[in-house]
MOPAC internal coordinates of N, CA, C and O (Angstrom, degrees):
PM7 1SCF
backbone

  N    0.0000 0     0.00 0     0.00 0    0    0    0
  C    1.4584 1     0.00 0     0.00 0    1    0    0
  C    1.5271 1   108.48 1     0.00 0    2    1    0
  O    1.2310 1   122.94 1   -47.52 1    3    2    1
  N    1.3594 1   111.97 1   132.48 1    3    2    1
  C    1.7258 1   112.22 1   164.93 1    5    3    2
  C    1.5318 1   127.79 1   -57.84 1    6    5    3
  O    1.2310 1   120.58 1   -26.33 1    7    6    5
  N    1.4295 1   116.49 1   153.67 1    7    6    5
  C    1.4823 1   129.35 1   160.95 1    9    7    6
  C    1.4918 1   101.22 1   -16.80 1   10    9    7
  O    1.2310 1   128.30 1    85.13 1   11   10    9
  N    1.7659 1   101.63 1   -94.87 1   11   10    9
  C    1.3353 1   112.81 1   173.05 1   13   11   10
  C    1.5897 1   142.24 1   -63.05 1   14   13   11
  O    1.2310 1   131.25 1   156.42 1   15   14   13
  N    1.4412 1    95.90 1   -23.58 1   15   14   13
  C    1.4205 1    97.29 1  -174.24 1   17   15   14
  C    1.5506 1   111.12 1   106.05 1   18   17   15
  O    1.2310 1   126.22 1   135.66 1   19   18   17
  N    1.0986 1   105.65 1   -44.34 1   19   18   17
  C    1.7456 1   107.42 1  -170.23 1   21   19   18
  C    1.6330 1   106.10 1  -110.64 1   22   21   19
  O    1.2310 1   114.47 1   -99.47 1   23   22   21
  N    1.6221 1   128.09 1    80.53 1   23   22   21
  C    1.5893 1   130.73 1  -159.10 1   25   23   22
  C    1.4092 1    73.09 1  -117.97 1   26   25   23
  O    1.2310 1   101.50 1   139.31 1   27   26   25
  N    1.3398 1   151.33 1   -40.69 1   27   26   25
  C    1.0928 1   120.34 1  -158.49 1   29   27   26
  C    1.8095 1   102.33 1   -86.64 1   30   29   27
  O    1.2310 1   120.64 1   147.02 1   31   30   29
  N    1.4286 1   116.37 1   -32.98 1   31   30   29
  C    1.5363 1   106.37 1   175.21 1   33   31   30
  C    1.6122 1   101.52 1   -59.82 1   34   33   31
  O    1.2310 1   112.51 1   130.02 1   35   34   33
  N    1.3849 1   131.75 1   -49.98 1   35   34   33
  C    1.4550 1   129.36 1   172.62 1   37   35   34
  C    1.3716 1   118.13 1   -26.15 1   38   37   35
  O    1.2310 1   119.18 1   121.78 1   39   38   37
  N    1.6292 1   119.17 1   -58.22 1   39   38   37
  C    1.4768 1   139.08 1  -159.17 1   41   39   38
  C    1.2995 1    90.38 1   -70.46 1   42   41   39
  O    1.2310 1   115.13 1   127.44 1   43   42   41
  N    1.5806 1   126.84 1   -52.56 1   43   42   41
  C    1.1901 1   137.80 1  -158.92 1   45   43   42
  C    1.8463 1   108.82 1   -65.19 1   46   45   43
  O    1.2310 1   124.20 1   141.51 1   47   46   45
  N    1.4439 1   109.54 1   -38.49 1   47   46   45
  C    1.4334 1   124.67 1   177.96 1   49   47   46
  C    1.7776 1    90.84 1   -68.56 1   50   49   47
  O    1.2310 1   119.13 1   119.98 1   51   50   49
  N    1.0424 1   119.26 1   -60.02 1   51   50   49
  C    1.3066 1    93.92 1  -139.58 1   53   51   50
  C    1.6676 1   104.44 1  -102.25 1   54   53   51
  O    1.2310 1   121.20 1  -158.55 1   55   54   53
  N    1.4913 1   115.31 1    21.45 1   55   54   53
  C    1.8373 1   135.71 1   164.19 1   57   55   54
  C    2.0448 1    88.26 1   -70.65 1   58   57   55
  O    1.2310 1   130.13 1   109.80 1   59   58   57
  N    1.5255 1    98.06 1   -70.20 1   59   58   57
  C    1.4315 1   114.49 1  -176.07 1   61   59   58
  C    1.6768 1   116.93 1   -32.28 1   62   61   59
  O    1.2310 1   131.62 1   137.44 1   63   62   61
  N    1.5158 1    95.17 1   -42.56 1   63   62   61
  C    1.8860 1    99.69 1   171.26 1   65   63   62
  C    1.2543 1   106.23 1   -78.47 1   66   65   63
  O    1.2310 1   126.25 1   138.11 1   67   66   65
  N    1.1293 1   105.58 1   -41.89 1   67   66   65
  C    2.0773 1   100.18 1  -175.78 1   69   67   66
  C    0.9344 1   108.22 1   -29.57 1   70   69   67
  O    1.2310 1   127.36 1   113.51 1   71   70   69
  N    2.0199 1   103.43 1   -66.49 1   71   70   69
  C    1.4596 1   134.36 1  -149.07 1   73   71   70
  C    1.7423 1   111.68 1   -50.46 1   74   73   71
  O    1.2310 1   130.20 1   132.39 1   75   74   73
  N    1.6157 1    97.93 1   -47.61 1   75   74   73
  C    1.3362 1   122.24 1  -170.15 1   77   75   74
  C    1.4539 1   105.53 1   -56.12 1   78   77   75
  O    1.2310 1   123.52 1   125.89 1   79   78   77
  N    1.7846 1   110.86 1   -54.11 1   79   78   77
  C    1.0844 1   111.77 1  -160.67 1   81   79   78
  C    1.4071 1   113.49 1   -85.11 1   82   81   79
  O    1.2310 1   117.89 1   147.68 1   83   82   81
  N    1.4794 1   121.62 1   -32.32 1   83   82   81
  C    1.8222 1   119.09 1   152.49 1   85   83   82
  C    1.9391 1   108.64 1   -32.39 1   86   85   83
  O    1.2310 1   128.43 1   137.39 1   87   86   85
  N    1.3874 1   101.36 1   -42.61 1   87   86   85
  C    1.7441 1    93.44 1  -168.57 1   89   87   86
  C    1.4583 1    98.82 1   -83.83 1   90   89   87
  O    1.2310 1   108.26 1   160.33 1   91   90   89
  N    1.3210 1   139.55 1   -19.67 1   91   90   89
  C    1.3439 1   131.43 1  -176.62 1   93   91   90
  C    1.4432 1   109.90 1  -105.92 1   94   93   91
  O    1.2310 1   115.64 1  -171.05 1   95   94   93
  N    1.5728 1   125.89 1     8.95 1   95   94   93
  C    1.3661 1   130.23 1   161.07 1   97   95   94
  C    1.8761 1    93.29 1   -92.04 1   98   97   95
  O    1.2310 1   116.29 1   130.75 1   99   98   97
  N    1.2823 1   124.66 1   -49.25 1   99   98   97
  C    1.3819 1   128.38 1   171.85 1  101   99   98
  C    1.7298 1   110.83 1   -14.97 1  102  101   99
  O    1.2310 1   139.66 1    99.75 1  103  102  101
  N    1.3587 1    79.47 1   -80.25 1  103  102  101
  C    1.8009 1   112.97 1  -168.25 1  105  103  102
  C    1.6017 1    95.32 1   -38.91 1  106  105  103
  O    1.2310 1   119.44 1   120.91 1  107  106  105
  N    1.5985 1   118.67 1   -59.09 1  107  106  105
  C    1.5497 1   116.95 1   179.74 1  109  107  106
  C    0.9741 1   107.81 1   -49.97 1  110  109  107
  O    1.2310 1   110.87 1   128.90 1  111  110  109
  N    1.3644 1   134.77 1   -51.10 1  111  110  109
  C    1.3012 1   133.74 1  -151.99 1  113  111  110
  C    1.5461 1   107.82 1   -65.20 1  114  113  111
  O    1.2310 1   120.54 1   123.54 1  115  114  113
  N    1.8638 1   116.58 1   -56.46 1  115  114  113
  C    1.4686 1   108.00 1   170.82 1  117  115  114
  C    1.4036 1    98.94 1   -60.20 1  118  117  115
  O    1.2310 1   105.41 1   137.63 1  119  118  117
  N    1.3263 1   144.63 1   -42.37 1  119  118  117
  C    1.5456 1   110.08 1  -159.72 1  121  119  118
  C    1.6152 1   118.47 1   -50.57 1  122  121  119
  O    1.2310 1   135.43 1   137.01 1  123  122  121
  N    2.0282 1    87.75 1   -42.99 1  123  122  121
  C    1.5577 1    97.90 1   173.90 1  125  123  122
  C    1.6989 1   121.71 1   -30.91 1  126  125  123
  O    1.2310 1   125.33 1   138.51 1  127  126  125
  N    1.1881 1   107.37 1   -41.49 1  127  126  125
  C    1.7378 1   121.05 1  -146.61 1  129  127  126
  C    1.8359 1    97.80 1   -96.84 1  130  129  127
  O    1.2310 1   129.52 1   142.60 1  131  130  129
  N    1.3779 1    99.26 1   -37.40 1  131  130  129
  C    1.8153 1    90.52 1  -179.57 1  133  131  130
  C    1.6429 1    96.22 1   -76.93 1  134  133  131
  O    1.2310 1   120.84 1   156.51 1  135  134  133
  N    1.3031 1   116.00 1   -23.49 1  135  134  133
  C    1.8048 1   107.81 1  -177.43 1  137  135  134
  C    1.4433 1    96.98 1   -60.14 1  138  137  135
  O    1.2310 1   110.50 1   150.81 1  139  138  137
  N    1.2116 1   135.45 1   -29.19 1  139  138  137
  C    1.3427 1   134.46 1  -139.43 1  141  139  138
  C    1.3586 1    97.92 1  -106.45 1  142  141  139
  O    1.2310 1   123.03 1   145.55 1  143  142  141
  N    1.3998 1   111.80 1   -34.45 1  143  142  141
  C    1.3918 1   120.73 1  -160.73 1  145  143  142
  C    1.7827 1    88.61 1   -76.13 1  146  145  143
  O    1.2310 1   114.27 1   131.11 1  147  146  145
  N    1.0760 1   128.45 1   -48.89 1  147  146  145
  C    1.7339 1   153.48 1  -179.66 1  149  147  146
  C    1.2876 1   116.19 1   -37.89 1  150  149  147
  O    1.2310 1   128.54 1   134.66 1  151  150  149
  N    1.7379 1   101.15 1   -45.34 1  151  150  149
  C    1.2579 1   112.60 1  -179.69 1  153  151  150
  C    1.7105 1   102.70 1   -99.60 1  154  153  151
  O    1.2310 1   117.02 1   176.68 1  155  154  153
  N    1.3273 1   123.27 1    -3.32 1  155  154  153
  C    1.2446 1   100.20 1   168.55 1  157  155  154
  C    1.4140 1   116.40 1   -90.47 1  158  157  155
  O    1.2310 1   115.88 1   150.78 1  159  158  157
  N    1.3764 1   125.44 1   -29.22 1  159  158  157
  C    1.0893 1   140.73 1   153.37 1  161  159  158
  C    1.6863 1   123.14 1   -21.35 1  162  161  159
  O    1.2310 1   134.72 1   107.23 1  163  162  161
  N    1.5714 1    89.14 1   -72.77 1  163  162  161
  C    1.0130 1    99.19 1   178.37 1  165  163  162
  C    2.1843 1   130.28 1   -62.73 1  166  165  163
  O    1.2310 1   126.52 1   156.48 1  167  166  165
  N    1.3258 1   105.07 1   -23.52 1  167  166  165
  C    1.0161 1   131.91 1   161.21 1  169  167  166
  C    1.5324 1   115.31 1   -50.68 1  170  169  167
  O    1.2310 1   124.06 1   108.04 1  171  170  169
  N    1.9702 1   109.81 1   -71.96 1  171  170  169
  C    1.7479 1   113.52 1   161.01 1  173  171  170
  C    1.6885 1   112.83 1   -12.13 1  174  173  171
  O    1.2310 1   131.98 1   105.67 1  175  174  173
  N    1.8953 1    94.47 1   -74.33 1  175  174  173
  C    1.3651 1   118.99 1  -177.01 1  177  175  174
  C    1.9373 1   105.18 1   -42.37 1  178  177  175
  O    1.2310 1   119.45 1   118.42 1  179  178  177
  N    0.7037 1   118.65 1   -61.58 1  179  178  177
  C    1.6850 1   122.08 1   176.82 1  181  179  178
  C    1.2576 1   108.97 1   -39.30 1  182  181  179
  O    1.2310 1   112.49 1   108.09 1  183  182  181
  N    1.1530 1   131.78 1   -71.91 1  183  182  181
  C    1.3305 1   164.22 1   163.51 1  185  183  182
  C    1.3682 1   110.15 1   -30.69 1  186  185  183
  O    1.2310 1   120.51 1   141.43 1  187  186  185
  N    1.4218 1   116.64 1   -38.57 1  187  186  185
  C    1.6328 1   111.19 1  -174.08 1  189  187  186
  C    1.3711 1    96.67 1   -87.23 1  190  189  187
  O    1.2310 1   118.79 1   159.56 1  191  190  189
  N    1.2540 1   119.91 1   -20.44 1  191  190  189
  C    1.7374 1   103.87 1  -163.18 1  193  191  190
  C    1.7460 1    90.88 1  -104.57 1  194  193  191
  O    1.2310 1   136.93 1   -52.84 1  195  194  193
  N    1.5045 1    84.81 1   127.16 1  195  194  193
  C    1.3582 1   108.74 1   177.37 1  197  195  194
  C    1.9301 1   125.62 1   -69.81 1  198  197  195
  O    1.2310 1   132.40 1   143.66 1  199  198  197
  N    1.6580 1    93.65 1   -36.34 1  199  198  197
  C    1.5092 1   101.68 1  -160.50 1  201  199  198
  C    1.8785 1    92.55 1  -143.86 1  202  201  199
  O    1.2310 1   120.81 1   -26.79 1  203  202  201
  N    1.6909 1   116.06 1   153.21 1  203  202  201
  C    1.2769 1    94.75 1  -174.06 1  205  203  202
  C    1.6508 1   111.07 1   -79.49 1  206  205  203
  O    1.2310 1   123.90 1     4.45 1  207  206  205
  N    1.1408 1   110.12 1  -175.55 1  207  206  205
  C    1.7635 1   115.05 1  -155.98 1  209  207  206
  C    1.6745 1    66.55 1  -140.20 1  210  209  207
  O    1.2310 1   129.94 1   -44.73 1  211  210  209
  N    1.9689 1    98.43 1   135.27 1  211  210  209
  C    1.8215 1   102.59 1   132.47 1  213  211  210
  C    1.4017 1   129.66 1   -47.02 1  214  213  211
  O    1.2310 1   114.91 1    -0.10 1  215  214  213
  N    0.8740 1   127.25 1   179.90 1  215  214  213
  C    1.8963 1   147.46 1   169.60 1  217  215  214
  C    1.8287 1    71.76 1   -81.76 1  218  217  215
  O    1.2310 1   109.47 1   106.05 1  219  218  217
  N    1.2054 1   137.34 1   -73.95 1  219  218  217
  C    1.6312 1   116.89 1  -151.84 1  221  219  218
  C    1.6461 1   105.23 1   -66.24 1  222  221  219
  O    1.2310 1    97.82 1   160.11 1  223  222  221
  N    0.9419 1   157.18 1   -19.89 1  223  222  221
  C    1.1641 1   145.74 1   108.15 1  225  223  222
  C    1.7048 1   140.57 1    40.15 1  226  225  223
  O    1.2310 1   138.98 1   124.03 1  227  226  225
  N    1.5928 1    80.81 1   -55.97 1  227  226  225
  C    1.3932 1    92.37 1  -156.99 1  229  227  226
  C    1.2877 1    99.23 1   -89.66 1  230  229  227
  O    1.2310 1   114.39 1    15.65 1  231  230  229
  N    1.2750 1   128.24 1  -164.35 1  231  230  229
  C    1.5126 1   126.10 1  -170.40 1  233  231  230
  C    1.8131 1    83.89 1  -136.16 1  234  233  231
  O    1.2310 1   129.74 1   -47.82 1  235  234  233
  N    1.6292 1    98.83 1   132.18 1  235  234  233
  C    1.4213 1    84.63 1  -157.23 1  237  235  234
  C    1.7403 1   127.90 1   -74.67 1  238  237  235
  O    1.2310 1   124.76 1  -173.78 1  239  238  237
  N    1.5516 1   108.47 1     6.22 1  239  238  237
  C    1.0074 1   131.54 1  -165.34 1  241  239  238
  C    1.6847 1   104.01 1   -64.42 1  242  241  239
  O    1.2310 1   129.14 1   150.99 1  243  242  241
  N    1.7417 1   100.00 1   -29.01 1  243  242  241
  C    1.9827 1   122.97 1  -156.15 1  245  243  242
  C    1.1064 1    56.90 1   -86.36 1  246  245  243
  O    1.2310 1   109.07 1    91.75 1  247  246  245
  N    1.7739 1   138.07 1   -88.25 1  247  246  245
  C    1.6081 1   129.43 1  -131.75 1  249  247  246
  C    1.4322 1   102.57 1   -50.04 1  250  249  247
  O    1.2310 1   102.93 1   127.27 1  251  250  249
  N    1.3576 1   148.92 1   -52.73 1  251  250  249
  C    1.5096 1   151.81 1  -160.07 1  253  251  250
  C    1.7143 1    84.71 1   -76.66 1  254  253  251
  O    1.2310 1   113.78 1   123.32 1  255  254  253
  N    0.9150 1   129.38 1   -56.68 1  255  254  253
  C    1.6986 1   101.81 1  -176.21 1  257  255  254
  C    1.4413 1   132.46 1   -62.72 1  258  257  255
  O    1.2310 1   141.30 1   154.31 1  259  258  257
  N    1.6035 1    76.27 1   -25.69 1  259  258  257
  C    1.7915 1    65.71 1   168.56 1  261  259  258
  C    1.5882 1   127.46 1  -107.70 1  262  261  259
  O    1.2310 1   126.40 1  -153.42 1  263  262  261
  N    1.2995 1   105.29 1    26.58 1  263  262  261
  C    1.3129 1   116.52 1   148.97 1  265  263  262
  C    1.4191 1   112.68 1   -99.49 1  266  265  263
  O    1.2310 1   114.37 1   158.55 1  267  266  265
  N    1.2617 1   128.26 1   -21.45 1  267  266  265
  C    1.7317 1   110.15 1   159.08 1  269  267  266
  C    1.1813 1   115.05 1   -92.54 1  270  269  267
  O    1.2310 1   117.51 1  -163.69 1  271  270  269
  N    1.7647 1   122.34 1    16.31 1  271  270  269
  C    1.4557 1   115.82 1   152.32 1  273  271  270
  C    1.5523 1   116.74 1   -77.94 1  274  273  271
  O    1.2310 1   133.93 1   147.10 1  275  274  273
  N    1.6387 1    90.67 1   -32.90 1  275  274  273
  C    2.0292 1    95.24 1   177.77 1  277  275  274
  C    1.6584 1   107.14 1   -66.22 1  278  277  275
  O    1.2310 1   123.76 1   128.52 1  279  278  277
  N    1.3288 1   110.40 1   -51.48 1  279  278  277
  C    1.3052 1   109.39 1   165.39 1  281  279  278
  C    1.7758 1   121.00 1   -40.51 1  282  281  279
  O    1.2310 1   118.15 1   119.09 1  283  282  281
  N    0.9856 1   121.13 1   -60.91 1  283  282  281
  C    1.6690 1   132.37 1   176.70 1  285  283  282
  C    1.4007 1   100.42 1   -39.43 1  286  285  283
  O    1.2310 1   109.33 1   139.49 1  287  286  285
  N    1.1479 1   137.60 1   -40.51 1  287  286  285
  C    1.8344 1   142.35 1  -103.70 1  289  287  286
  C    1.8796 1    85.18 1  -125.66 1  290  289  287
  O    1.2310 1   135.46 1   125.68 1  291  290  289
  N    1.5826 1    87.68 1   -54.32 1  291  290  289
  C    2.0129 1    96.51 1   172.33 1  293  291  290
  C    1.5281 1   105.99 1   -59.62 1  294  293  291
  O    1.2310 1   124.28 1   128.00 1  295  294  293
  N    1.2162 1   109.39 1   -52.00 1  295  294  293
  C    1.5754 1   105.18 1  -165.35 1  297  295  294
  C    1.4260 1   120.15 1   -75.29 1  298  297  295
  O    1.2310 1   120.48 1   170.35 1  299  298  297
  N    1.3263 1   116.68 1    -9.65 1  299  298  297
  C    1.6257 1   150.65 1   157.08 1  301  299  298
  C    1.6001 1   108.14 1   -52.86 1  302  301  299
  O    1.2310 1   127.34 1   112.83 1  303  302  301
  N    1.6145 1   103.49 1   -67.17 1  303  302  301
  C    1.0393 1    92.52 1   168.56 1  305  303  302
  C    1.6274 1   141.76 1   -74.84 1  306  305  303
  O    1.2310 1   123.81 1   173.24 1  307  306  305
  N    0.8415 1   110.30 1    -6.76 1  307  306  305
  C    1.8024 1   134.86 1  -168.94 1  309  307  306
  C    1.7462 1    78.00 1   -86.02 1  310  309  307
  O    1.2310 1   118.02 1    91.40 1  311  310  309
  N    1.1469 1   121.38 1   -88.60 1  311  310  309
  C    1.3757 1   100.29 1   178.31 1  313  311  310
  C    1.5375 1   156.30 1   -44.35 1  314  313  311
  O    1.2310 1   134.44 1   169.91 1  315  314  313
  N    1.3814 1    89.68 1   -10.09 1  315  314  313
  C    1.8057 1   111.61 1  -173.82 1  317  315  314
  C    2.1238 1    86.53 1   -75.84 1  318  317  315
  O    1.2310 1   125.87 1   126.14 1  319  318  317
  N    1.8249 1   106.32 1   -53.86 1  319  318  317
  C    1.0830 1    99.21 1  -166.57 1  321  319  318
  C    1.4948 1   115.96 1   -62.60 1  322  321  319
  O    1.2310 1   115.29 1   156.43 1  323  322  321
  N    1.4022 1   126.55 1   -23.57 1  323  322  321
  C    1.3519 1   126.03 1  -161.55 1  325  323  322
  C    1.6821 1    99.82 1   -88.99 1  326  325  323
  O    1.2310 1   127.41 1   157.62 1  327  326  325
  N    1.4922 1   103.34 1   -22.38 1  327  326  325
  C    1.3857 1    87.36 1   162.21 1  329  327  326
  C    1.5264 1   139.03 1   -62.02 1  330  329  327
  O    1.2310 1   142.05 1   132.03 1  331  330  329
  N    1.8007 1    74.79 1   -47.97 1  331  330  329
  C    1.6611 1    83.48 1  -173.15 1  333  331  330
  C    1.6134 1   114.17 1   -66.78 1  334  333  331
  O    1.2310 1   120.14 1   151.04 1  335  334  333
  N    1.5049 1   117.34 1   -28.96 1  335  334  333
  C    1.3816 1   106.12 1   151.22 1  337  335  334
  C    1.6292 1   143.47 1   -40.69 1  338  337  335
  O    1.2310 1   131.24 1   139.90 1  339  338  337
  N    1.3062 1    95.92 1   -40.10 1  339  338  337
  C    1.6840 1   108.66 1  -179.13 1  341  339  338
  C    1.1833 1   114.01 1   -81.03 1  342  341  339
  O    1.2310 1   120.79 1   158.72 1  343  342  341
  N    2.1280 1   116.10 1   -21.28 1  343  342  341
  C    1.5214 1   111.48 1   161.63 1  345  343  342
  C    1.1449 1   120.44 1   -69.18 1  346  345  343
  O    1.2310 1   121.59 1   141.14 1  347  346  345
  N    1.7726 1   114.56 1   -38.86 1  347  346  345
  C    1.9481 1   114.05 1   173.24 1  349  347  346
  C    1.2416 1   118.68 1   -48.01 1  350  349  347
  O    1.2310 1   119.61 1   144.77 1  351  350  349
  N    1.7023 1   118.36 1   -35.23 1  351  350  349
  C    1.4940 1   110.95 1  -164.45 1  353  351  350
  C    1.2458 1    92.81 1   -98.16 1  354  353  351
  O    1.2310 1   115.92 1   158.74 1  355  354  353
  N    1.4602 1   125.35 1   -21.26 1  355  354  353
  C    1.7504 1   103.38 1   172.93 1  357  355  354
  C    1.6385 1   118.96 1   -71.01 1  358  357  355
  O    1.2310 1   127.21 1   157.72 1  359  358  357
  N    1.2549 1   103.74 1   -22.28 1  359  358  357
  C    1.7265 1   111.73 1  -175.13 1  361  359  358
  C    1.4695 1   106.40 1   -77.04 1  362  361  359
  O    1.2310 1   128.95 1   151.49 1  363  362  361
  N    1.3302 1   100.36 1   -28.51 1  363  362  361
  C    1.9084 1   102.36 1  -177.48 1  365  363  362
  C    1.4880 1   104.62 1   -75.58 1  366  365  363
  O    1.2310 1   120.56 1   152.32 1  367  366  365
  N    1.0741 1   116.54 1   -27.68 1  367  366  365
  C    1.6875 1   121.49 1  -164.31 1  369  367  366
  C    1.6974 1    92.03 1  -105.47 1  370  369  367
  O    1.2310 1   123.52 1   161.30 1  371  370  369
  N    0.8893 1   110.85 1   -18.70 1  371  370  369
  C    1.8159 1    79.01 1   161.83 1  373  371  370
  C    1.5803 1   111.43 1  -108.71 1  374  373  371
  O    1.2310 1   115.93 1   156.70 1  375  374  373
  N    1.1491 1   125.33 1   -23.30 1  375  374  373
  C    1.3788 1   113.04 1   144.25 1  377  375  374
  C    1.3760 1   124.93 1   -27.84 1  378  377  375
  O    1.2310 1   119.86 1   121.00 1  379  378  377
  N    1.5239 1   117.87 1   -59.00 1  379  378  377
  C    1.3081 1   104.68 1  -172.89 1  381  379  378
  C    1.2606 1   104.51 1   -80.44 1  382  381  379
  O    1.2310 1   109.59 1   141.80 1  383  382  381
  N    1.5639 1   137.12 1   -38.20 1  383  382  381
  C    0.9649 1   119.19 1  -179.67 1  385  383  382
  C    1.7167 1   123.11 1   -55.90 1  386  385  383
  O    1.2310 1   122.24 1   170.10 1  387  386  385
  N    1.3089 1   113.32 1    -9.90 1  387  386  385
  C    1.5996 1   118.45 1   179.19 1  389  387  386
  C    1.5586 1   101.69 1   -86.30 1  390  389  387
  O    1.2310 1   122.03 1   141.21 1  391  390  389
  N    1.3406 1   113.72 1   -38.79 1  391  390  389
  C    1.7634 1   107.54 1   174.86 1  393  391  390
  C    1.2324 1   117.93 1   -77.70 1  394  393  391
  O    1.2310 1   119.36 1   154.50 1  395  394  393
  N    1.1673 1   118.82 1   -25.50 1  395  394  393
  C    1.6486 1   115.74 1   160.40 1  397  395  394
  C    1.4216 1   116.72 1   -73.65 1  398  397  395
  O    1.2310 1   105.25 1   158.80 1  399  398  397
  N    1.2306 1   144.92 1   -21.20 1  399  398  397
  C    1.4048 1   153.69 1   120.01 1  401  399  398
  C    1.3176 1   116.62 1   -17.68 1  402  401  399
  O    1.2310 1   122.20 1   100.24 1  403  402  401
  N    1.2371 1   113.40 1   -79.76 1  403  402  401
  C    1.7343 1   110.92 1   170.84 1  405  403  402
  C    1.6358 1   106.60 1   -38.21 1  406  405  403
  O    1.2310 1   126.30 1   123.58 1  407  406  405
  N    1.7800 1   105.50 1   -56.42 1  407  406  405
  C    1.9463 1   105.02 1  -154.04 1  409  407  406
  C    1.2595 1    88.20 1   -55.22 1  410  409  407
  O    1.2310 1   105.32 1    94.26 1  411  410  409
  N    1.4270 1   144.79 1   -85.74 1  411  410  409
  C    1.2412 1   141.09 1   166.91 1  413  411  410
  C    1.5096 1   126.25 1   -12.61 1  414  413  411
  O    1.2310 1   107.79 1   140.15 1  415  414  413
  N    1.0794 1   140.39 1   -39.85 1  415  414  413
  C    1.2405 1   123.41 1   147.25 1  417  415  414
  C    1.7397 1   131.77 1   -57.21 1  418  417  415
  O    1.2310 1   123.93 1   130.01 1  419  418  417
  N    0.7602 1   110.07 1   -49.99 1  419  418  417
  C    1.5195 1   146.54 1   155.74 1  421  419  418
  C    1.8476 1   105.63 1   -34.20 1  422  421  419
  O    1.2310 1   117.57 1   112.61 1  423  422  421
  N    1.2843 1   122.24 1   -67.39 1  423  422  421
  C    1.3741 1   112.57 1   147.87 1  425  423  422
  C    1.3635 1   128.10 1   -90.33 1  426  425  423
  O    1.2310 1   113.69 1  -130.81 1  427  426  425
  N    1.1905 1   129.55 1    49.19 1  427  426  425
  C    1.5952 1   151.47 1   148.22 1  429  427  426
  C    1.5490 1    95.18 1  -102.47 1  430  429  427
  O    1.2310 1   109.77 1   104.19 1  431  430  429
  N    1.0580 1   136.79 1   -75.81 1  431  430  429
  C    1.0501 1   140.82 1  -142.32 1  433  431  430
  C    2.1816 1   109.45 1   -82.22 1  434  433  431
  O    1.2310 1   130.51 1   161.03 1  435  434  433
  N    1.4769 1    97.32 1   -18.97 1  435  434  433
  C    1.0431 1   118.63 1   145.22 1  437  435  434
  C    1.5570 1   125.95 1   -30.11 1  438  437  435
  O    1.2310 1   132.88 1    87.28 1  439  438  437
  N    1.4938 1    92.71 1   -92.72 1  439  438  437
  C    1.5516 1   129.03 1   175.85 1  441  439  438
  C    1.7234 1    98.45 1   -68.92 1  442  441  439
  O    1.2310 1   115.77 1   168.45 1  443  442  441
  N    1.0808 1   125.63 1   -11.55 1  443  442  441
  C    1.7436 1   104.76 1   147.96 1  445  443  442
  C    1.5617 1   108.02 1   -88.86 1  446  445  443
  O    1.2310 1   113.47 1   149.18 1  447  446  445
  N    1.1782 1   129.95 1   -30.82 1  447  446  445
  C    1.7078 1   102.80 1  -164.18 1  449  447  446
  C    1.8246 1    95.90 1   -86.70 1  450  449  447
  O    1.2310 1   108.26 1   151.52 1  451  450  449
  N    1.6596 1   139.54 1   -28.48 1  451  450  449
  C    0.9781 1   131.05 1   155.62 1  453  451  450
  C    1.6341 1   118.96 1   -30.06 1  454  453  451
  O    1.2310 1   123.33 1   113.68 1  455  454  453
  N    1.8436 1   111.21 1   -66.32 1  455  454  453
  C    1.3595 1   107.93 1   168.81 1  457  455  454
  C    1.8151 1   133.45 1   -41.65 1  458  457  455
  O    1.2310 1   137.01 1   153.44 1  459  458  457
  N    1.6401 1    84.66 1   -26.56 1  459  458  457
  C    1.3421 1    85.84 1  -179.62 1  461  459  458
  C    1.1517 1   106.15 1   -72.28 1  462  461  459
  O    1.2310 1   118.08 1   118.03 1  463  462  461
  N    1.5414 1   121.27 1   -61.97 1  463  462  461
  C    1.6407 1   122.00 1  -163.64 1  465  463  462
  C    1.4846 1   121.28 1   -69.49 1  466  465  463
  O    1.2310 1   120.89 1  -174.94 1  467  466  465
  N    1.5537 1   115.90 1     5.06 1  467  466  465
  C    1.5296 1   134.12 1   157.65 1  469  467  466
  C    1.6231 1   108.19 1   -57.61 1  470  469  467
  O    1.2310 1   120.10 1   180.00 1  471  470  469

């Protein structure tokens, strides 16, 4: 028989955090890789142009992309932050859920050496 009694609702809570947090370490990871991919790209692009070019220059197809690269770049960032938000409050909440884990063990293990010395 368990401590508490309830290890399989426990196991079950904290598969569910794993699960979550494998898929929301995921999600960073491609963001990581298209940032990377973006900046290598974008790097080529640096690199190929030898001498500067006007804005009339360009073929206007480059000018419209790279206003939905500025566009991309905002919405890049809007997401970088909401991540990194959703990692603080997941790290805080399983933190506490690990110190409330311990306190609870901690008074189990209590209330066994009391039982004992009864």
């Amino acid at each position: 028989m368990s401590l508490f009694g309830n290890d399989k609702a426990q196991d079950a809570r904290l598969d569910a955090i794993e699960d979550w947090l494998q898929g929301l370490t995921g999600v960073v990871q491609k963001n990581n890789l298209a940032t990377s991919l973006l900046r290598i790209e974008l790097m080529e692009l640096q690199s190929s142009i030898d001498e500067k070019l006007s804005k009339e220059d360009f073929d206007p197809a480059v000018i419209q992309l790279n206003d939905h690269l500025a566009q991309a770049r905002v919405k890049y960032e809007k997401a970088k932050s909401a991540a990194a938000e959703n990692w603080t409050s997941l790290q805080q909440g399983a933190m506490q859920a690990l110190e409330d884990l311990d306190r609870e063990l901690q008074d189990a293990a209590d209330r066994m050496d009391e039982d004992s010395q009864a």
